[in-house]
C-alpha positions as CSV (number, residue, x, y, z in Angstrom):
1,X,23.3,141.2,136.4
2,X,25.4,143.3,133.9
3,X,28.3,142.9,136.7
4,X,28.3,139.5,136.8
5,X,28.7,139.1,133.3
6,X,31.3,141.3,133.0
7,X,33.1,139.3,135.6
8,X,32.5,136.2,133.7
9,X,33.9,137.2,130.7
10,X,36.9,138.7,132.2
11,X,37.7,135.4,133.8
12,X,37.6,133.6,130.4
13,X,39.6,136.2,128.6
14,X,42.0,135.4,131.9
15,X,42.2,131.6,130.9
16,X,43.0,132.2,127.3
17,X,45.5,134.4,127.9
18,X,47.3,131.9,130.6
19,X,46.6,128.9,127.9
20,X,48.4,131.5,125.2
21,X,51.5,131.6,128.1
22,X,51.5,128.1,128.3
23,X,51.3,127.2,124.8
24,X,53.9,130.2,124.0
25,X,56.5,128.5,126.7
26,X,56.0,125.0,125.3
27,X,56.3,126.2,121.5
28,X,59.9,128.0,123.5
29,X,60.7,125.0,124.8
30,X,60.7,123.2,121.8
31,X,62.4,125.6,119.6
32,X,65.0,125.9,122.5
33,X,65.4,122.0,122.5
34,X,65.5,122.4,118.6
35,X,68.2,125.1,118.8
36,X,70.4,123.4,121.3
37,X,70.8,120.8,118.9
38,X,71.6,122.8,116.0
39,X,74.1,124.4,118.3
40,X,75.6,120.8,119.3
41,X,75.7,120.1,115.4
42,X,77.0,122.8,114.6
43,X,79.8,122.5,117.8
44,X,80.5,119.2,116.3
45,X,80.9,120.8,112.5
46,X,83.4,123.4,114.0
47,X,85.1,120.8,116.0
48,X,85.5,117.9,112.9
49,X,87.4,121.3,110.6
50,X,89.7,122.2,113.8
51,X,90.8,118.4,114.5
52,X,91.4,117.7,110.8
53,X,93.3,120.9,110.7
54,X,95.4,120.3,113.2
55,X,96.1,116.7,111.8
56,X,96.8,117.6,108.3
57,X,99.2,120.4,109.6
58,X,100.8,117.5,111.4
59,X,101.0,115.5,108.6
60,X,102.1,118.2,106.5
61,X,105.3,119.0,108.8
62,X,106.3,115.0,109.2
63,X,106.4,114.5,105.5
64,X,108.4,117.0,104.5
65,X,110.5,116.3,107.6
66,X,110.6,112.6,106.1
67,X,111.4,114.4,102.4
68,X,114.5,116.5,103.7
69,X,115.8,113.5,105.7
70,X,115.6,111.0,102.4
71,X,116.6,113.5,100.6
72,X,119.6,114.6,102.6
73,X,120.8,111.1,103.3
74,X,120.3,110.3,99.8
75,X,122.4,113.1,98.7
76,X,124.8,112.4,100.9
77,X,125.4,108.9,99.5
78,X,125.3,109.8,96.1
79,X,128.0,112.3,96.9
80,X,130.2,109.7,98.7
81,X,129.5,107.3,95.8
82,X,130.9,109.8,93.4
83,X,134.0,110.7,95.8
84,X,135.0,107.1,95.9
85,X,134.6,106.7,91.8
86,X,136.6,109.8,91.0
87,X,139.3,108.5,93.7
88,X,139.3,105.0,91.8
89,X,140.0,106.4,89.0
90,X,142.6,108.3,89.9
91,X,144.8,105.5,91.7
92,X,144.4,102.8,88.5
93,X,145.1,106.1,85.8
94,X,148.1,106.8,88.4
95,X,149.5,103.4,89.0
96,X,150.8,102.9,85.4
97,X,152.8,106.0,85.4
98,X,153.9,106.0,88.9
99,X,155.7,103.0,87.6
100,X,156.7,104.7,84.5
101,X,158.4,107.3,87.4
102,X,160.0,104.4,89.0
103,X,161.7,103.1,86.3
104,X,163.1,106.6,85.3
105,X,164.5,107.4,88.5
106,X,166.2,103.9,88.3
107,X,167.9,104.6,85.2
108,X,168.9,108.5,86.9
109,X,170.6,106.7,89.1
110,X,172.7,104.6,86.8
111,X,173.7,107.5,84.5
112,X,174.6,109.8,87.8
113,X,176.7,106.8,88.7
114,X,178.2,106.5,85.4
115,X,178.9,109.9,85.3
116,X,180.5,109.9,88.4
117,X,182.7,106.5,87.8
118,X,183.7,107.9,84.3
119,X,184.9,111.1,85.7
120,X,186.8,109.6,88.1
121,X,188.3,107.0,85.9
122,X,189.4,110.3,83.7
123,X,191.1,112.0,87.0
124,X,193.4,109.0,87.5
125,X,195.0,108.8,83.9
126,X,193.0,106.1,82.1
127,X,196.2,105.6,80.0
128,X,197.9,103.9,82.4
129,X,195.7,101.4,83.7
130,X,194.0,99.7,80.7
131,X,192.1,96.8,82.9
132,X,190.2,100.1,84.4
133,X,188.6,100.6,81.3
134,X,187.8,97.4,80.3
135,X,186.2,97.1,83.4
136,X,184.1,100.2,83.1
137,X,183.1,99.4,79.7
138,X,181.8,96.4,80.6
139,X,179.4,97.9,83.7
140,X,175.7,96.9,83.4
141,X,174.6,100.5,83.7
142,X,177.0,101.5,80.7
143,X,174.6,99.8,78.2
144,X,171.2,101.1,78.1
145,X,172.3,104.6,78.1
146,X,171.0,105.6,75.0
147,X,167.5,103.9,76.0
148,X,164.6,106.6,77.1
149,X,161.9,105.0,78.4
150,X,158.3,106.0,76.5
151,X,156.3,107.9,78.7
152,X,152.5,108.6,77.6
153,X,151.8,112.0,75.6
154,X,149.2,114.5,77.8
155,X,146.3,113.5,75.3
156,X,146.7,109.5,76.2
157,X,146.4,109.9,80.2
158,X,142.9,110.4,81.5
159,X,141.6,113.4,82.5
160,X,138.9,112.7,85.6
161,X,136.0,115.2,84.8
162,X,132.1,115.1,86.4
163,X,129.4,115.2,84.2
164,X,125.7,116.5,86.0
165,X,122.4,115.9,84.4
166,X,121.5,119.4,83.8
167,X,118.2,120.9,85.3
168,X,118.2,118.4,87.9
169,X,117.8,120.9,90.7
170,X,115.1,122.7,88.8
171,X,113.4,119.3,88.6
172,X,113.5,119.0,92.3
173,X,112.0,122.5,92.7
174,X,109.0,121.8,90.1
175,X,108.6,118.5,92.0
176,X,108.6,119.3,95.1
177,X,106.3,122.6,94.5
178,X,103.9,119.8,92.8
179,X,104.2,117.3,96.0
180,X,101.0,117.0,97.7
181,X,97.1,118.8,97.6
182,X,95.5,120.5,100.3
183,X,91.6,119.9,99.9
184,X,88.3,120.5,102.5
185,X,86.9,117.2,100.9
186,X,87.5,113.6,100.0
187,X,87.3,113.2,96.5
188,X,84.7,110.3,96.7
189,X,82.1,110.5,99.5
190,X,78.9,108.2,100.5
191,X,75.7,109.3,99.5
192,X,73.5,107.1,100.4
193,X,73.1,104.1,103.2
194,X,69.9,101.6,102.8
195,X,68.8,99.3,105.3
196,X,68.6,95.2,104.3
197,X,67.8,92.8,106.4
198,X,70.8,92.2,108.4
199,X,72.8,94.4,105.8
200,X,73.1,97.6,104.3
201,X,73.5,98.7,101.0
202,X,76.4,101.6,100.8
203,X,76.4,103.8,97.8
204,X,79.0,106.4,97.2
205,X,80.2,108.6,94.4
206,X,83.3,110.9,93.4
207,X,83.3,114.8,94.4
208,X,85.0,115.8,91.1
209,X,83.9,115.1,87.6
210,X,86.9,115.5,86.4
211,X,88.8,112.9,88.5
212,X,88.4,109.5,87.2
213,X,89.3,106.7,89.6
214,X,89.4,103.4,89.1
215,X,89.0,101.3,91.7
216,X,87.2,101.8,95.2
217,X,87.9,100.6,98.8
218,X,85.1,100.3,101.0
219,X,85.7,99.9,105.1
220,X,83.5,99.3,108.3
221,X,83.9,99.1,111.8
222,X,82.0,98.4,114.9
223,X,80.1,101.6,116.7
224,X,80.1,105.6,116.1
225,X,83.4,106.7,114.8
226,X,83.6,110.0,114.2
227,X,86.4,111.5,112.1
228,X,89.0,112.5,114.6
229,X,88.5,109.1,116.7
230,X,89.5,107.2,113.2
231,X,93.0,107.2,114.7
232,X,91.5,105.1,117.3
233,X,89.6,102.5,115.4
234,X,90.2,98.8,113.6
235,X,88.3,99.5,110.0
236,X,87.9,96.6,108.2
237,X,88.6,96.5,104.3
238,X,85.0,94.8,102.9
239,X,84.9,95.5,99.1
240,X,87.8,96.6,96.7
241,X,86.6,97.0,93.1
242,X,85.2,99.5,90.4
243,X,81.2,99.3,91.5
244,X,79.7,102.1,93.4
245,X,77.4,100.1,95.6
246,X,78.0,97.4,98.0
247,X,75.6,95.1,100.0
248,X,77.4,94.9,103.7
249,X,76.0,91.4,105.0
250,X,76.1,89.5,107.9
251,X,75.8,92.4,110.1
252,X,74.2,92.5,113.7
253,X,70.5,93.7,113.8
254,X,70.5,97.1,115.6
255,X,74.1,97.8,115.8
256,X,75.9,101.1,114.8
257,X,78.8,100.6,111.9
258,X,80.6,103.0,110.8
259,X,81.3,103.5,107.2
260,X,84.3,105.0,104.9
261,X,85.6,104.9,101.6
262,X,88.6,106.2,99.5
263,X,89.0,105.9,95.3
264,X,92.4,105.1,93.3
265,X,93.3,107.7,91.1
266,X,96.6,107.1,89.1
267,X,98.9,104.6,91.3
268,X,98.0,105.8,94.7
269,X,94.6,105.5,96.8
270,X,93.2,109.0,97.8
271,X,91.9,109.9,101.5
272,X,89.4,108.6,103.4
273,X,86.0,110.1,103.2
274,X,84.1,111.2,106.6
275,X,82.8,108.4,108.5
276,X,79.1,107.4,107.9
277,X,77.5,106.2,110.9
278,X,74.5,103.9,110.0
279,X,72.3,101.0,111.0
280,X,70.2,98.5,110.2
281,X,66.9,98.2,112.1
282,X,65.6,95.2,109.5
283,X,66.2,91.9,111.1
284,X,68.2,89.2,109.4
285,X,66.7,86.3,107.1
286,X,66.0,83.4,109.0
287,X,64.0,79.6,109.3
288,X,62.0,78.8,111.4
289,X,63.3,77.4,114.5
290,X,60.5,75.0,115.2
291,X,59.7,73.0,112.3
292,X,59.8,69.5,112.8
293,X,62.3,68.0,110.2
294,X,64.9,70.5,110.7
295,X,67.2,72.4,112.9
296,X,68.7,75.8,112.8
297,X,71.9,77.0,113.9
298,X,74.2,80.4,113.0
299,X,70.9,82.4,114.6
300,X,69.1,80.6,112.7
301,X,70.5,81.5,109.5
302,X,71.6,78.3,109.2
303,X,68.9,75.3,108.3
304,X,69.8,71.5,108.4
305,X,67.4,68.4,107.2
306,X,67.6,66.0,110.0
307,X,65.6,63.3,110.8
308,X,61.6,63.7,110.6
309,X,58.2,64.1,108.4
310,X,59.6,65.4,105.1
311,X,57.9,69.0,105.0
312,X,59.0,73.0,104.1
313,X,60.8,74.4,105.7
314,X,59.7,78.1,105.8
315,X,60.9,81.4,107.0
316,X,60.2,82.5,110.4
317,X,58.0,85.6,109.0
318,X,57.1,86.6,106.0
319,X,60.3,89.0,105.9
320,X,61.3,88.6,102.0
321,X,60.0,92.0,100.5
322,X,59.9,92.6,96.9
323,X,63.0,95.2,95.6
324,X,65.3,93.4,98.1
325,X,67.9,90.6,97.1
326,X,67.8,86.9,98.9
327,X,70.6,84.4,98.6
328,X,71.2,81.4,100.1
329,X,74.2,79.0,100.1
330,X,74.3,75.3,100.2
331,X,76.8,74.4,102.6
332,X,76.4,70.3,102.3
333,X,74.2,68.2,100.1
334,X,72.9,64.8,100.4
335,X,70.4,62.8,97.8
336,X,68.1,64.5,96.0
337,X,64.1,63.6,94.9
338,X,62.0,65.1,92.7
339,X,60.5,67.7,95.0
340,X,63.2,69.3,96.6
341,X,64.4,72.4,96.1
342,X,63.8,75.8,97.9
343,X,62.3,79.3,96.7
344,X,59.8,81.9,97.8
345,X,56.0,81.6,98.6
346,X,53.0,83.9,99.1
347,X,51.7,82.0,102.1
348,X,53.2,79.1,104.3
349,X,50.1,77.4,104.6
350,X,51.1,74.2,102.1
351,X,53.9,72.1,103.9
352,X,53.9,69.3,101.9
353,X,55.4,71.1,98.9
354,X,56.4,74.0,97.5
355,X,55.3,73.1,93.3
356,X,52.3,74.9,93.9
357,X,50.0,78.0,93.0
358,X,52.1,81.3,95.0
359,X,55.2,79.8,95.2
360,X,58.3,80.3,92.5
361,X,60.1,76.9,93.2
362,X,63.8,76.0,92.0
363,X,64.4,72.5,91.9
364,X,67.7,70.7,92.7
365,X,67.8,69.8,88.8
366,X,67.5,72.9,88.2
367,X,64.0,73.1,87.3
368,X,61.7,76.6,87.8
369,X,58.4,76.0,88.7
370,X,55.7,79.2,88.5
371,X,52.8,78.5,90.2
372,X,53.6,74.4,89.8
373,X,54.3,75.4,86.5
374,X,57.4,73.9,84.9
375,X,59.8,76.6,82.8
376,X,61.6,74.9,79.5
377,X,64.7,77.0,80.4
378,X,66.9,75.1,83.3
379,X,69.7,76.4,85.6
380,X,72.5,74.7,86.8
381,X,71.8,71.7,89.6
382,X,72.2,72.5,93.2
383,X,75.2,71.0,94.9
384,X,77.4,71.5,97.8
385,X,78.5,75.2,97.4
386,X,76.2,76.0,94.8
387,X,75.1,80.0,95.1
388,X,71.9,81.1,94.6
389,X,70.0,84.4,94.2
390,X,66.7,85.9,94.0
391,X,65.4,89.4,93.1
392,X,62.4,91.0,92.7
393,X,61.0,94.1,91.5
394,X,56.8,95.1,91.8
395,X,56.6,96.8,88.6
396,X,53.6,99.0,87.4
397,X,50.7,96.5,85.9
398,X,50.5,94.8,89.5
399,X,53.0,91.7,88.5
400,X,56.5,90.7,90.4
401,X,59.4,90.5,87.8
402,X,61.8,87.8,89.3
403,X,65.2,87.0,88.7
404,X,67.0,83.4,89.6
405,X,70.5,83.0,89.3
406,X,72.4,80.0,90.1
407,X,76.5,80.1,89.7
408,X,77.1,82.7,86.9
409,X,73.6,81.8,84.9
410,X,70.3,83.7,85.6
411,X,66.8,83.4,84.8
412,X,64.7,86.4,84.4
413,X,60.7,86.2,84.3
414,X,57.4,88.2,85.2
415,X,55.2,86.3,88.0
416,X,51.7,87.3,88.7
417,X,50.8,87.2,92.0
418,X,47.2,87.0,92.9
419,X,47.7,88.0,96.8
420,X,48.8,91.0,97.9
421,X,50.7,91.7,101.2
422,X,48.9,94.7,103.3
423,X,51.0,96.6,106.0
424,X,49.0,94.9,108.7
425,X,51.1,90.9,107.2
426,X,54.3,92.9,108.3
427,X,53.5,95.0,111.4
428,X,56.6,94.3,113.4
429,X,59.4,93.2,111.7
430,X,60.9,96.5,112.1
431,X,60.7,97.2,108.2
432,X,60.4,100.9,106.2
433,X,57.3,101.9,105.6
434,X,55.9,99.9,102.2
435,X,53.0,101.0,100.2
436,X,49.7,99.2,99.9
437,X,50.8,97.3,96.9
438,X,54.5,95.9,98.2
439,X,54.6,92.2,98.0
440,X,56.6,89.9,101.0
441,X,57.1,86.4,101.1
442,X,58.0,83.5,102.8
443,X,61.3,81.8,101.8
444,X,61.3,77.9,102.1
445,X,62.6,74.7,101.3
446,X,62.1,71.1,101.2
447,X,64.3,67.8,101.3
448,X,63.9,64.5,101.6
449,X,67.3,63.4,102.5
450,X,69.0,64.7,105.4
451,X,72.4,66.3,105.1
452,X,71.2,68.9,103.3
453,X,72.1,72.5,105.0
454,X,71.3,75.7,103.6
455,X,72.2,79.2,105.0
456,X,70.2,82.0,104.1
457,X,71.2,86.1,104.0
């Protein structure tokens, strides 16, 4: 009996110790699967320094090959330009005194002739042969003897000299030891990358405190771009100002983009920061497809009033969550009755109107309505083109602070809202993770007319 026990017991201590193998080799396998990854990163880290080595060495050596050609073919037409001045100069300084030398070798000549006539006049006995002497008295070049001609004093004819900026060449030197950086980072970077519903919101900030920049550039393209395939990819400029933050709309649900931005500092832009590969996994804004009235286009971003029952027209989910930004666009407008307008809603279970209790409501005068409460302050009427935009924020006593703006004015106000939105309302819209107390909506509108197409985003 004592045997079989000890048999029994053996066996069990044989099964825990083959479950601690298996569990040992599965915890391996993970931390292996783990490892090779951080390996791979780490690969990819080593790799991303050696490419952008070997390009900035590249650039390095083609610049200052650019900088000695410039340099050597500026140089070299400078010089000429210089060579041909000092040569001007010399022929019209030259040409009044080569004629100056013309005009005394002219006279030479007569007085050697003179000379020579009056010595042979003298060898033949002047005496007898008066009409001789008349005759040589009366010779043109007999009469100007006594006439020098004035030629300049040393101090009155130009001396050709070159004057040199001096230092220059030490300027060069200081200039070109102070051309160019060598750095391991951009000086502005992206920090941050939130998902929207068919956007993203890019935030980015500068390495260096002490470098001020002025102006940002931010750029996008289409799929994973890694740093050394940049080279290789179409980057799109999408935002050029002095904010830090940019909303990238209109993007494709699901899709990788790849971000980068660079920062003006003085007169030139700096490099390009690493690319940022992100995604947004929120779908876009849109109507609802099927509501009789109404037709959708752009994905249905787009919603037209066509012929039909005059009714909402809502949202195709209730998508709109609280701390993001909704804007739509009117893109045509036709006439307008009392009731029309668009804004956000609580529930979609009222199609008749949207001046009702859970519903902030902007009119086409520009009338607010809380609730199917009328506000005293107005905003601008809606018209073809006419922007409008909604925030919200939850904020700590339960109520939903909203902000309309139409055109450049806004309208700013604290709306309590009696229902709140549990996680179950939004299980599959592909959303972050909200907190039991985030508020969604439904986005709508209503006109009577047709002709009236708004686009939301």
């Amino acid at each position: 009996m004592c045997n079989k026990i000890s048999i029994t017991v053996t066996m069990c201590d044989a099964d825990e110790l083959v479950q601690n193998v298996i569990d040992t080799i599965d915890n391996a396998s993970v931390q292996k699967h783990g490892l090779t990854e951080q390996l791979n990163s780490l690969n990819q880290a080593k790799q991303q320094i050696q490419h952008s080595s070997k390009i900035a060495s590249e650039q390095v050596r083609n610049h200052f090959e650019n900088l000695r050609k410039i340099l050597n073919e500026s140089l070299e037409e400078r010089m000429s330009e210089m060579l041909a001045e000092v040569q001007a100069l010399e022929k019209s300084n030259l040409e009044p005194l080569n004629q100056c030398a013309d005009m005394i070798n002219l006279s030479l000549e007569d007085a050697a002739s003179c000379i020579s006539e009056g010595k042979t006049l003298l060898a033949n006995g002047p005496e007898t042969d008066i009409d001789a002497l008349l005759k040589f008295k009366d010779a043109p070049h007999t009469k100007d003897l006594h006439e020098l001609p004035e030629v300049p004093s040393l101090s009155e004819v130009a001396f050709i000299s070159v004057n040199f900026v001096e230092g220059v060449a030490n300027r060069f030197q200081d200039l070109i030891a102070d051309e160019g950086r060598v750095s391991d980072r951009a000086p502005v970077n992206i920090t941050e990358v939130e998902e929207r519903p068919g956007a993203l919101l890019v935030t980015w900030e500068e390495e260096d405190d002490e470098t001020e920049a002025s102006e940002f550039r931010l750029q996008y393209c289409y799929g994973e771009i890694t740093a050394w395939d940049v080279g290789k990819a179409t980057f799109n400029t999408v935002y050029t100002g002095s904010n830090t933050t940019h909303l990238v709309k209109r993007l494709r649900y699901n899709m990788p983009y790849s971000f980068r931005v660079s920062c003006r500092i003085d007169d030139h832009w700096s490099t390009w920061s690493v690319p940022r590969v992100a995604q947004t996994r929120i779908p876009p804004y849109q109507w609802d497809e099927n509501t009789e009235g109404y037709s959708t286009s752009n994905e249905n971003r787009t919603g037209t009033r066509c012929n039909g029952l005059t009714r909402v027209l809502y949202s195709k989910s209730q998508c709109y969550r609280a701390g993001f930004q909704l804007s739509f666009r009117i893109l045509d407008s036709g006439e307008k009755s009392p009731f029309d307008g668009l804004g956000i809603a609580v529930t979609n279970d009222d199609i008749d109107t949207m001046k009702r209790e859970g519903a902030v409501f902007l009119a086409c005068d520009g009338t607010v309505f809380i609730d199917g409460q009328e506000m005293k302050t107005r905003l601008p009427c809606l018209t073809r083109n006419s922007s409008i935009s909604i925030e919200t924020e939850t904020l700590p006593n339960g109520k939903v602070r909203v902000s309309v703006q139409v055109g450049d004015k806004e309208l700013t106000f604290d709306w309590k809202v009696d229902k709140l939105v549990t996680l179950g309302m939004i299980g599959g819209l592909g959303m972050t993770p909200l907190t039991e107390s985030t508020q969604c909506f439904f986005f709508g509108m209503i006109f009577s007319h047709e002709d009236w197409k708004i686009s939301v985003e």
